[in-house]
KOLNUDREN-395598 format. One record per atom (N, C-alpha, C): residue in one letter; atom name; residue number from 1; x, y, z. Coordinates in steps of 0.1 Angstrom, whole numbers, m for minus. Layout:
N
["A" "CA" NUM [X Y Z]];
...
//
This chain:
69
["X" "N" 1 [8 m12 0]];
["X" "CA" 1 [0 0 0]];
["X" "C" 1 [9 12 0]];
["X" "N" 2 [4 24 m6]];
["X" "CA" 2 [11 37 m8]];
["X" "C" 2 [11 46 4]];
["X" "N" 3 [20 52 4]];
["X" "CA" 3 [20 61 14]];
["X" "C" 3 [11 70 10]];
["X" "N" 4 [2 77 23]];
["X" "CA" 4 [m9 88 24]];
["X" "C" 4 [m7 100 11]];
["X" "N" 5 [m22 96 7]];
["X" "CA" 5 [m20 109 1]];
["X" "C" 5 [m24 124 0]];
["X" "N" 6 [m15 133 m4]];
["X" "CA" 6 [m15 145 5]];
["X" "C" 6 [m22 153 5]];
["X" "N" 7 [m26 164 8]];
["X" "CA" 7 [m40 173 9]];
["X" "C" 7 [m40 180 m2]];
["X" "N" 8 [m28 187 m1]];
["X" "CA" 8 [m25 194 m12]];
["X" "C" 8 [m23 188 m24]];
["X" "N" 9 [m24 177 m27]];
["X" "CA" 9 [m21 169 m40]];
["X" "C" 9 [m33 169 m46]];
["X" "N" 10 [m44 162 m34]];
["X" "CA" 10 [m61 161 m38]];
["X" "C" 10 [m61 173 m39]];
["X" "N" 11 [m64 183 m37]];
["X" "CA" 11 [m74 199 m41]];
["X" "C" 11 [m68 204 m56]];
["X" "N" 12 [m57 201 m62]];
["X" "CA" 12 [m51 205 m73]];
["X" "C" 12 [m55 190 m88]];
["X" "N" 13 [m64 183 m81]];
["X" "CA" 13 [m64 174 m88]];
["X" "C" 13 [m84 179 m97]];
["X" "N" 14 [m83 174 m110]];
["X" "CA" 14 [m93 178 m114]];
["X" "C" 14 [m111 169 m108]];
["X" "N" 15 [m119 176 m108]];
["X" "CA" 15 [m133 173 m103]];
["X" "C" 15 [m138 162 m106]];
["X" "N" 16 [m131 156 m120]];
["X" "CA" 16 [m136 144 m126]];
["X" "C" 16 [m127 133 m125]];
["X" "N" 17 [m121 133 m119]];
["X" "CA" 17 [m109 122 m117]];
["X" "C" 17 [m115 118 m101]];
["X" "N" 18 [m121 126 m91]];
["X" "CA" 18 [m130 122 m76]];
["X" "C" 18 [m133 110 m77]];
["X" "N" 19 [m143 104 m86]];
["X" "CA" 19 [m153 96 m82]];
["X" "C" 19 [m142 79 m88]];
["X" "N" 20 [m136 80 m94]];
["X" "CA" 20 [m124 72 m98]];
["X" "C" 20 [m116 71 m85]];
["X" "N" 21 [m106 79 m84]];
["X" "CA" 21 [m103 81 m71]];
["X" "C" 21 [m107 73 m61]];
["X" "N" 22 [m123 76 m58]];
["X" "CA" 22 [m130 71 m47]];
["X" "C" 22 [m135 55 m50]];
["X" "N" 23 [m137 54 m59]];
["X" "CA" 23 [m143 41 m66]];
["X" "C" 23 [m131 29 m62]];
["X" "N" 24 [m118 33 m68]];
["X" "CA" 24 [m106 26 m62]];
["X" "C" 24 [m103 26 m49]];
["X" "N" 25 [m104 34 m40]];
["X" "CA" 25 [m100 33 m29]];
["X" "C" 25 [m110 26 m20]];
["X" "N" 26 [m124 25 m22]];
["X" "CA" 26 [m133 17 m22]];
["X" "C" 26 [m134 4 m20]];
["X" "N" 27 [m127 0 m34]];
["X" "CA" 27 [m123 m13 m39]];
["X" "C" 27 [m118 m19 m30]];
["X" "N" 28 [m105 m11 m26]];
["X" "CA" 28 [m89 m16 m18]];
["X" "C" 28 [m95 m18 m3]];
["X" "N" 29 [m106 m12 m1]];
["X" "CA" 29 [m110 m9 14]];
["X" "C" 29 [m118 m23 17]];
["X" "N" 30 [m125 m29 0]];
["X" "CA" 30 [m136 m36 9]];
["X" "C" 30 [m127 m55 4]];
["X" "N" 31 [m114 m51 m5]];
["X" "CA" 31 [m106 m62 m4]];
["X" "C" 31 [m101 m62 9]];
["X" "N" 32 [m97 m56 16]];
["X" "CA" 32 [m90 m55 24]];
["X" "C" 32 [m100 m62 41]];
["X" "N" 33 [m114 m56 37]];
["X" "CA" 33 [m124 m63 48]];
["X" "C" 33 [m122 m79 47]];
["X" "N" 34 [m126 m80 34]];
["X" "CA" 34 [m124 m94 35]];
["X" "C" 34 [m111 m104 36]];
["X" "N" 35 [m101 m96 38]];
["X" "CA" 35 [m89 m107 40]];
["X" "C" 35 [m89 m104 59]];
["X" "N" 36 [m90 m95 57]];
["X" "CA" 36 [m94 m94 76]];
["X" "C" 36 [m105 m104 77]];
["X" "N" 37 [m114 m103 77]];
["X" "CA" 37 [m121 m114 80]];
["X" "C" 37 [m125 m124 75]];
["X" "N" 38 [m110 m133 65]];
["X" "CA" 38 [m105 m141 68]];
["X" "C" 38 [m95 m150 75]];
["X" "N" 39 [m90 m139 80]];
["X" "CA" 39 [m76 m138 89]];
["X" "C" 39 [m64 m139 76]];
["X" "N" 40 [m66 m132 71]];
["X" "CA" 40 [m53 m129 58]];
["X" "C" 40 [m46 m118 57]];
["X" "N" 41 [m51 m110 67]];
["X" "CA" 41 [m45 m95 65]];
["X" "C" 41 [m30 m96 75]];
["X" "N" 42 [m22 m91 74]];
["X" "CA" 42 [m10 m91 85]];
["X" "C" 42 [m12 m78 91]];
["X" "N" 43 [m11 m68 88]];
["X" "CA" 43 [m15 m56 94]];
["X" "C" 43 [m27 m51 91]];
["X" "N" 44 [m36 m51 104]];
["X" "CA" 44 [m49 m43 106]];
["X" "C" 44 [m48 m28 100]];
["X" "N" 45 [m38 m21 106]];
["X" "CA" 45 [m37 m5 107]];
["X" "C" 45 [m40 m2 93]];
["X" "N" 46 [m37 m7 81]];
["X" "CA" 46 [m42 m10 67]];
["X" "C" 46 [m53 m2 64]];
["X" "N" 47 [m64 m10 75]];
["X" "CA" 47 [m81 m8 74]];
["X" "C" 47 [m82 8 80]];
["X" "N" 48 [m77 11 87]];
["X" "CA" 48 [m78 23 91]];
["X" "C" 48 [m74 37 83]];
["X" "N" 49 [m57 34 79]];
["X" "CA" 49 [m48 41 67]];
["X" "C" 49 [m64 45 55]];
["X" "N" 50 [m64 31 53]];
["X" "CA" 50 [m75 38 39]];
["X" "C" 50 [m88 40 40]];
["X" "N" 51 [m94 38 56]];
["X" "CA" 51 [m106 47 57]];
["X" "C" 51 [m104 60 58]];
["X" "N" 52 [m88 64 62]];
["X" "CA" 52 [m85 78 63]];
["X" "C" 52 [m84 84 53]];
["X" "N" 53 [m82 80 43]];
["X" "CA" 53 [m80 82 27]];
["X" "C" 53 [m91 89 19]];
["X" "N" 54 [m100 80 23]];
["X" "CA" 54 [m114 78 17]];
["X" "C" 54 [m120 91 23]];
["X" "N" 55 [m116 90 36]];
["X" "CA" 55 [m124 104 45]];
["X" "C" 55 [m116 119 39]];
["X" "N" 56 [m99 116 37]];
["X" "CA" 56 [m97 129 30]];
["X" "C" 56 [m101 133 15]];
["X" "N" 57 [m104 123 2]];
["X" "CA" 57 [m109 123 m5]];
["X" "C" 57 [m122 134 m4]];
["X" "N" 58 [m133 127 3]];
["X" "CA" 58 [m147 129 4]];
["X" "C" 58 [m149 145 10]];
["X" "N" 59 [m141 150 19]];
["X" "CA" 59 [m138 163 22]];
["X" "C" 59 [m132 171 14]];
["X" "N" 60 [m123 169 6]];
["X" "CA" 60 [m118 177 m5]];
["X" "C" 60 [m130 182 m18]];
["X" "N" 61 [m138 171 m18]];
["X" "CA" 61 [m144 168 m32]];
["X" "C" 61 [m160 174 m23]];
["X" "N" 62 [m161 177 m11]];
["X" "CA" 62 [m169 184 m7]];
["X" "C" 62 [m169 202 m7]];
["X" "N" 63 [m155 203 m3]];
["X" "CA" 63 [m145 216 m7]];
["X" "C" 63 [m148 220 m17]];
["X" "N" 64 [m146 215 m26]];
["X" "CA" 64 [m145 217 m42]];
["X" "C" 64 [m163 221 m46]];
["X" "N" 65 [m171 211 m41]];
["X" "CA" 65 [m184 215 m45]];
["X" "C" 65 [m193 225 m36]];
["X" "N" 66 [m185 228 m25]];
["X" "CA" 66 [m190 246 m18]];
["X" "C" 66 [m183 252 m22]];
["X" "N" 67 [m174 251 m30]];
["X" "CA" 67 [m164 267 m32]];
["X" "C" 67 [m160 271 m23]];
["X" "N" 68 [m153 261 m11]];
["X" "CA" 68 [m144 265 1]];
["X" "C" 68 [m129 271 m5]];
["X" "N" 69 [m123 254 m11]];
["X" "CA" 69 [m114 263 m21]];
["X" "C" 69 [m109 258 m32]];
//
């Protein structure tokens, strides 16, 4: 898995590339459930990393659609 990605990277990124973005990270989140519970995952913290992801994603692309910035 990649290292976090940065705030300032998402907000410079165009409006239509979001839902891609989010669609993949999605993906990785709900592979990731299921190797957890099958006992396949070696590190938990995984599940967390990329709910963080998902949450900075969804905030940015909320940003973007108030015209914060």
């Amino acid at each position: 898995m990649k290292a976090r990605i940065d705030v300032k990277e998402l907000r410079s990124v165009q409006r239509e590339e979001f839902p891609l973005r989010l669609a993949r990270l999605e993906k990785q989140y709900f592979e990731l459930r299921v190797k957890h519970s099958t006992s396949q995952l070696d590190n938990s913290a995984q599940l967390r990393m990329l709910r963080r992801e998902i949450a900075r994603v969804l905030t940015v692309l909320s940003e973007k659609d108030k015209g914060i910035r």
